[in-house]
DSSP file (Angstrom, degrees, kcal/mol; ACC not computed):
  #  RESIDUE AA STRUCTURE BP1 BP2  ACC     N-H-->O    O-->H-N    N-H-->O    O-->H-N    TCO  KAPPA ALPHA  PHI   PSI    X-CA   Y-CA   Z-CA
    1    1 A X              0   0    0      0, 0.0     2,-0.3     0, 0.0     0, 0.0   0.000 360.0 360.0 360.0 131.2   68.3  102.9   94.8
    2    2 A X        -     0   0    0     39,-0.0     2,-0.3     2,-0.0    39,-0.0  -0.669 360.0-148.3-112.1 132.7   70.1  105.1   92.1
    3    3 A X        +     0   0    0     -2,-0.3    39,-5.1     2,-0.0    40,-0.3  -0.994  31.7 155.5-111.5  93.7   68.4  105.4   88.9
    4    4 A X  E     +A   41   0A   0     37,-0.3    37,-0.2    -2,-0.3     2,-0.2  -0.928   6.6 131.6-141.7 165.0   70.8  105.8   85.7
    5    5 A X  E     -A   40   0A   0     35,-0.9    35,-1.4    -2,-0.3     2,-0.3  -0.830  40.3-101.6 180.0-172.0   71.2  105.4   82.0
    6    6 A X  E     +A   39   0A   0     33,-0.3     2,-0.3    -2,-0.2    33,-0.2  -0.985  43.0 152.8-141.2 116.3   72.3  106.5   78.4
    7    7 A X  E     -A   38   0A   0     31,-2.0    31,-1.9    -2,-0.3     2,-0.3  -0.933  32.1-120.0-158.9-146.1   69.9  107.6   76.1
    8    8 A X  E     -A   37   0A   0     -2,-0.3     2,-0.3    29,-0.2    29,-0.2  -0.822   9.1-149.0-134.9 176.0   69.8  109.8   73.2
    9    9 A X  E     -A   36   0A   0     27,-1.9    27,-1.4    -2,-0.3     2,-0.9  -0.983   7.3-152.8-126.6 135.5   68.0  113.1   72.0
   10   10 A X  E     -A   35   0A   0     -2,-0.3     2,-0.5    25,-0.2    25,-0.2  -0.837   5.8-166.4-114.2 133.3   67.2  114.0   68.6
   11   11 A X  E     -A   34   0A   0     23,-2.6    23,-0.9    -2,-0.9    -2,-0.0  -0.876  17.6-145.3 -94.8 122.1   67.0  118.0   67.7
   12   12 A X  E     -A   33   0A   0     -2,-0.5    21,-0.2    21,-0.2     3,-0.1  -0.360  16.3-174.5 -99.5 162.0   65.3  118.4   64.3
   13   13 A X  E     -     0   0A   0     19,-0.8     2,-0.4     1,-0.3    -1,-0.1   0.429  38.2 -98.4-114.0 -25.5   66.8  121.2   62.6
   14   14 A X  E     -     0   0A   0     18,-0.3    18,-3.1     3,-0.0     2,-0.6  -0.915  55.9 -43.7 117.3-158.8   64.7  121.7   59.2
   15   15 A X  E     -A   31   0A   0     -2,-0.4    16,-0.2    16,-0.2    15,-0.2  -0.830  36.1-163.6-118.7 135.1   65.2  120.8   56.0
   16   16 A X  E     -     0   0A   0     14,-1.0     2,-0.3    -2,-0.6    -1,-0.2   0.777  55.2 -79.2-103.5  -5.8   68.2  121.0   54.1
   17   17 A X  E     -     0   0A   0     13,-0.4    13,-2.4    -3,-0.1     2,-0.3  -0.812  52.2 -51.4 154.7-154.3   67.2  120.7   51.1
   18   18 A X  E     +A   29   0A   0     -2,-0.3    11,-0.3    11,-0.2     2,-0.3  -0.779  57.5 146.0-112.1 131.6   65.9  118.1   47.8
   19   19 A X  E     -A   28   0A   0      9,-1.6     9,-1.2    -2,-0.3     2,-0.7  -0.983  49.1-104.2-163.9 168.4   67.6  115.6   47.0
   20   20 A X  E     -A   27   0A   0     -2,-0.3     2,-0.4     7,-0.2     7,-0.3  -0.726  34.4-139.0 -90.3 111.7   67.9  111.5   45.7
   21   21 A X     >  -     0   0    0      5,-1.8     4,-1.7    -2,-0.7     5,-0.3  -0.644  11.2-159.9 -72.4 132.9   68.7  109.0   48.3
   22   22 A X  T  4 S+     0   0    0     -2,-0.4    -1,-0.1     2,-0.2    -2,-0.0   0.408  94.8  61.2 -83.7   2.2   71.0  106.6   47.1
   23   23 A X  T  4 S+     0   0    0     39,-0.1    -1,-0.1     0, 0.0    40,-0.0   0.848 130.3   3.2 -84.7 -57.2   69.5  104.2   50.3
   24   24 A X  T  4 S-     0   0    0      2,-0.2    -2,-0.2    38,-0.1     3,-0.1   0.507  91.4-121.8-121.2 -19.9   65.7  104.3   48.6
   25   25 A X  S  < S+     0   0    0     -4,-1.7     2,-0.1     1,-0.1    -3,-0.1   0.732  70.6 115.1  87.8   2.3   65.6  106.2   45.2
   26   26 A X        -     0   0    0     -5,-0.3    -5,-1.8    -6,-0.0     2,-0.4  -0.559  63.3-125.9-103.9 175.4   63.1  108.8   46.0
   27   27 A X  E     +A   20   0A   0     -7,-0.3     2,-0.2    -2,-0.1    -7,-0.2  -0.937  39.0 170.5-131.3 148.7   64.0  112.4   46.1
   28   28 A X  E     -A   19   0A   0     -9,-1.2    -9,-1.6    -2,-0.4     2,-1.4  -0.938  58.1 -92.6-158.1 152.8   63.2  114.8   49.3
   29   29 A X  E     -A   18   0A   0    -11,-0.3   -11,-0.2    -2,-0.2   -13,-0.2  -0.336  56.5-148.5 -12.6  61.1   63.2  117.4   51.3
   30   30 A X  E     -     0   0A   0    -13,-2.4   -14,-1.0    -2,-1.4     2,-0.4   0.012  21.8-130.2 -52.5 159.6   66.7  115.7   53.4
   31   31 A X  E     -AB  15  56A   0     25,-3.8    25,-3.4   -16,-0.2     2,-0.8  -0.960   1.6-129.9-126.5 153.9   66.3  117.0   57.3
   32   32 A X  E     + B   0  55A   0    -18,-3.1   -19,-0.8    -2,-0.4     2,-0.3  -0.731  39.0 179.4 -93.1  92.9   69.2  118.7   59.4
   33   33 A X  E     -AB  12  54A   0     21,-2.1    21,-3.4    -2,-0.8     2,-0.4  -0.871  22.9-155.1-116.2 156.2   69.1  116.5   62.5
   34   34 A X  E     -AB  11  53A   0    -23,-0.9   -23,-2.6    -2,-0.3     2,-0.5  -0.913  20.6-165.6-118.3 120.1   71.7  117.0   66.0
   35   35 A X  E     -AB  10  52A   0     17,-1.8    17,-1.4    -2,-0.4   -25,-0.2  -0.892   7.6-176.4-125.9  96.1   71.8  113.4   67.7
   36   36 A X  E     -AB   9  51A   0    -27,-1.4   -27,-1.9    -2,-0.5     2,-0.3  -0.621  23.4-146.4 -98.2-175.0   73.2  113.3   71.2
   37   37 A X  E     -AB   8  50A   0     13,-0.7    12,-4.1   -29,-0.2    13,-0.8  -0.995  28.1-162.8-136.9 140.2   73.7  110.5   73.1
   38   38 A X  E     -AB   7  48A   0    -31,-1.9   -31,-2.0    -2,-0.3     2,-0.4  -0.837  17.9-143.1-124.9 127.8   73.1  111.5   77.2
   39   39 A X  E     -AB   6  47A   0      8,-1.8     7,-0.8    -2,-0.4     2,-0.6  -0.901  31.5-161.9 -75.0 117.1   73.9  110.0   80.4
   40   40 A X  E     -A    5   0A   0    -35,-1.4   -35,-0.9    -2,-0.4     2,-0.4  -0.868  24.6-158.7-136.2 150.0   71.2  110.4   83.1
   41   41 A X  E    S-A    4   0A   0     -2,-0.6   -37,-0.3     1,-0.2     3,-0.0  -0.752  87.8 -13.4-101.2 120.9   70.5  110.3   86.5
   42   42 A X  S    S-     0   0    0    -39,-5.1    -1,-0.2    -2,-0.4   -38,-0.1   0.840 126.2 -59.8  67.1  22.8   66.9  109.8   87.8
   43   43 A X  S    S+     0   0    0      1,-0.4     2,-0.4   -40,-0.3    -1,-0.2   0.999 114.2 114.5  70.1  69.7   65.5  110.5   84.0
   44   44 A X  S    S-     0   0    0     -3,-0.0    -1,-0.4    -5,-0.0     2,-0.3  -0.799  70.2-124.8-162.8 155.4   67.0  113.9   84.0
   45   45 A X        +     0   0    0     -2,-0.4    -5,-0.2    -5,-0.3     3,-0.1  -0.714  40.2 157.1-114.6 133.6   70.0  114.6   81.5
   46   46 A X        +     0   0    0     -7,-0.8     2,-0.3     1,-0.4    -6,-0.2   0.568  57.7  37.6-148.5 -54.3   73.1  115.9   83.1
   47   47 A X  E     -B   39   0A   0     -8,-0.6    -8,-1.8     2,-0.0     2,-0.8  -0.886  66.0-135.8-122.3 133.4   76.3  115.0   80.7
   48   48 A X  E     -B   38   0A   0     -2,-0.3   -10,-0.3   -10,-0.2     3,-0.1  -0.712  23.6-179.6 -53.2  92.6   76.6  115.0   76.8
   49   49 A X  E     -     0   0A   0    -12,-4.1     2,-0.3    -2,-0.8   -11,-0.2   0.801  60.1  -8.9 -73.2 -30.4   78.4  111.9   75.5
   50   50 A X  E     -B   37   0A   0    -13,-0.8   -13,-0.7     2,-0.0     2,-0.5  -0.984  61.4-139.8-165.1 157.5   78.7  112.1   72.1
   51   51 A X  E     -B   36   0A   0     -2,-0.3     2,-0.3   -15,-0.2   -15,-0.2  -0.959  10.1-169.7-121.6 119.5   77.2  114.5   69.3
   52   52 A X  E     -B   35   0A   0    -17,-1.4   -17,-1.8    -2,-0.5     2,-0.6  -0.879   6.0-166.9 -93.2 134.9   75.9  113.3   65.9
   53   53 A X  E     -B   34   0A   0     13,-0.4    13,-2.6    -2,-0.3   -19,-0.3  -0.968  29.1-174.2-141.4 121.9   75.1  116.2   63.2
   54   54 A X  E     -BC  33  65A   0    -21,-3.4   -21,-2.1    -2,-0.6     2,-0.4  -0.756  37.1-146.3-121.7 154.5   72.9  113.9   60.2
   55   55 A X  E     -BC  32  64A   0      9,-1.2     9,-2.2   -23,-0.2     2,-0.3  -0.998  36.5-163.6-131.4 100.2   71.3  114.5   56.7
   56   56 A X  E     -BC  31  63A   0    -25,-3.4   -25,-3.8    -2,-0.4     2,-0.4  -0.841  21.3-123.9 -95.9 146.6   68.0  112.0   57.0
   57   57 A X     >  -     0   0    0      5,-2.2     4,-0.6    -2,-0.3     3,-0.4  -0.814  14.2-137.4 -57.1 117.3   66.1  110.9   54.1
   58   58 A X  T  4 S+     0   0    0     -2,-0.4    -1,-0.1     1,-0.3   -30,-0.0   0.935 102.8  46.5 -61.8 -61.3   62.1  112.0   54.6
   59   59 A X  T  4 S+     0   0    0      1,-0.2    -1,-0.3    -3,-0.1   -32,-0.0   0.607 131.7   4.2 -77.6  -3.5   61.3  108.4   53.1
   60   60 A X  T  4 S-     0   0    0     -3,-0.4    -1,-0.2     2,-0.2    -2,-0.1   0.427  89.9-122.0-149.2 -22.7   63.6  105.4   54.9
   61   61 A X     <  +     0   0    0     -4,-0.6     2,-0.5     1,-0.4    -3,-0.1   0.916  51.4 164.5  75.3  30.3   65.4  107.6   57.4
   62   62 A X        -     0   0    0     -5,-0.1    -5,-2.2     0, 0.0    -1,-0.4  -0.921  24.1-151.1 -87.4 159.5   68.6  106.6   56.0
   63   63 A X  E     -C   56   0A   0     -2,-0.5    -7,-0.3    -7,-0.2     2,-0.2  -0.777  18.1-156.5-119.6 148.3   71.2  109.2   57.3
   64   64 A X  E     -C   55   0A   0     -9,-2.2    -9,-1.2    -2,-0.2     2,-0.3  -0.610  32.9-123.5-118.0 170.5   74.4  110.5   55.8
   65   65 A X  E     -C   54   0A   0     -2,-0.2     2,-0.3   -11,-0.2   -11,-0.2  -0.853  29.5-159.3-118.0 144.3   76.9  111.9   59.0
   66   66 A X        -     0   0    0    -13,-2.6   -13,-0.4    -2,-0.3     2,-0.4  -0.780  24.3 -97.3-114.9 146.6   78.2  115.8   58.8
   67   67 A X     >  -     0   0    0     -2,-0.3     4,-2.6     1,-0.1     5,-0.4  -0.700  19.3-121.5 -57.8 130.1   80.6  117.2   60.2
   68   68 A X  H >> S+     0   0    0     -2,-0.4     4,-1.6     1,-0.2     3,-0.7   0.992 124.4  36.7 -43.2 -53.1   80.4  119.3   63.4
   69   69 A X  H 3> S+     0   0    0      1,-0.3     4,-0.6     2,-0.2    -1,-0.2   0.927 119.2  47.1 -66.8 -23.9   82.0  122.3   60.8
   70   70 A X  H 3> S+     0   0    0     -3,-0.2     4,-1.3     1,-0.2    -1,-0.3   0.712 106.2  56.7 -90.2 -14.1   80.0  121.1   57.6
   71   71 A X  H <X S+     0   0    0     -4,-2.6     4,-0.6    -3,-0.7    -1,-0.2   0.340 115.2  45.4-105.3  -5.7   76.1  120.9   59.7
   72   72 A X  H  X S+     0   0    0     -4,-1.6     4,-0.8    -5,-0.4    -2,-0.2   0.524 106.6  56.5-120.8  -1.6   76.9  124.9   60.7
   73   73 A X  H  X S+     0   0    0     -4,-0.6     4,-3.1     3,-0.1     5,-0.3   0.916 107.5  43.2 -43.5 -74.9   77.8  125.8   57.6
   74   74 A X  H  X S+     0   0    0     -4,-1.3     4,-0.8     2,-0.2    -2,-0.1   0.762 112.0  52.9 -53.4 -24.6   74.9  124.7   56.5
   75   75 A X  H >X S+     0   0    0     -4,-0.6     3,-9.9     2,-0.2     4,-1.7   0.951 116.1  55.9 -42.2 -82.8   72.5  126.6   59.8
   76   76 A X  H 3< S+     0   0    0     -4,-0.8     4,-0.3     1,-0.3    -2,-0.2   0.355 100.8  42.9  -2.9 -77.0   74.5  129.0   58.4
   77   77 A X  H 3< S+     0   0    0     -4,-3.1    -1,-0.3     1,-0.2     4,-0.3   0.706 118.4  55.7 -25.7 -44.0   73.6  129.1   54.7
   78   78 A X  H << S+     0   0    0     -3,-9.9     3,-0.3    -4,-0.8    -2,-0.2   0.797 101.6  47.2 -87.6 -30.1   70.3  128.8   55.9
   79   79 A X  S  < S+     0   0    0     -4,-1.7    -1,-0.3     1,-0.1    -2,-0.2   0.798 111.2  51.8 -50.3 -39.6   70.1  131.5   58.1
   80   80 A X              0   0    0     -4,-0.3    -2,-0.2    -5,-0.3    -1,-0.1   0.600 360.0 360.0 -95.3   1.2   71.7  134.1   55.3
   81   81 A X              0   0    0     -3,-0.3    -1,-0.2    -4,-0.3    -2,-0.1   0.434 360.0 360.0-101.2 360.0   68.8  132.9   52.2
């Protein structure tokens, strides 16, 4: 019996920096998060299906979507300060 699925991974990046959610009204610390979404065989992760690069809100976890080229910009930024 073959064991498969889809499920996803999130990689937290840090914080990109303070700001007002227009979802909740609070201001925070936003976080740089990488969301794939994984096929796997037998719980082990073997192909990348699709790639997310998010700006979360610390209070409600609403998420704005980046761009692949605008989320390393921003590594970037963060890397040169």
């Amino acid at each position: 019996m073959l064991i498969f699925g889809i499920h996803t991974a999130q990689k937290h990046f840090g914080s990109e920096g303070m700001f007002r959610c227009g979802h909740c009204n609070n201001e925070g610390l936003w976080q740089l998060v990488e969301n794939t979404l994984w096929f796997s065989l037998f719980f082990i992760r073997l192909i990348p299906l699709k790639r997310n690069y998010l700006s979360v809100c610390p209070v409600c976890g609403f998420s704005v979507e980046k761009t692949k080229k605008e989320f390393k910009e921003l590594m970037a930024d963060r890397n040169d300060a």
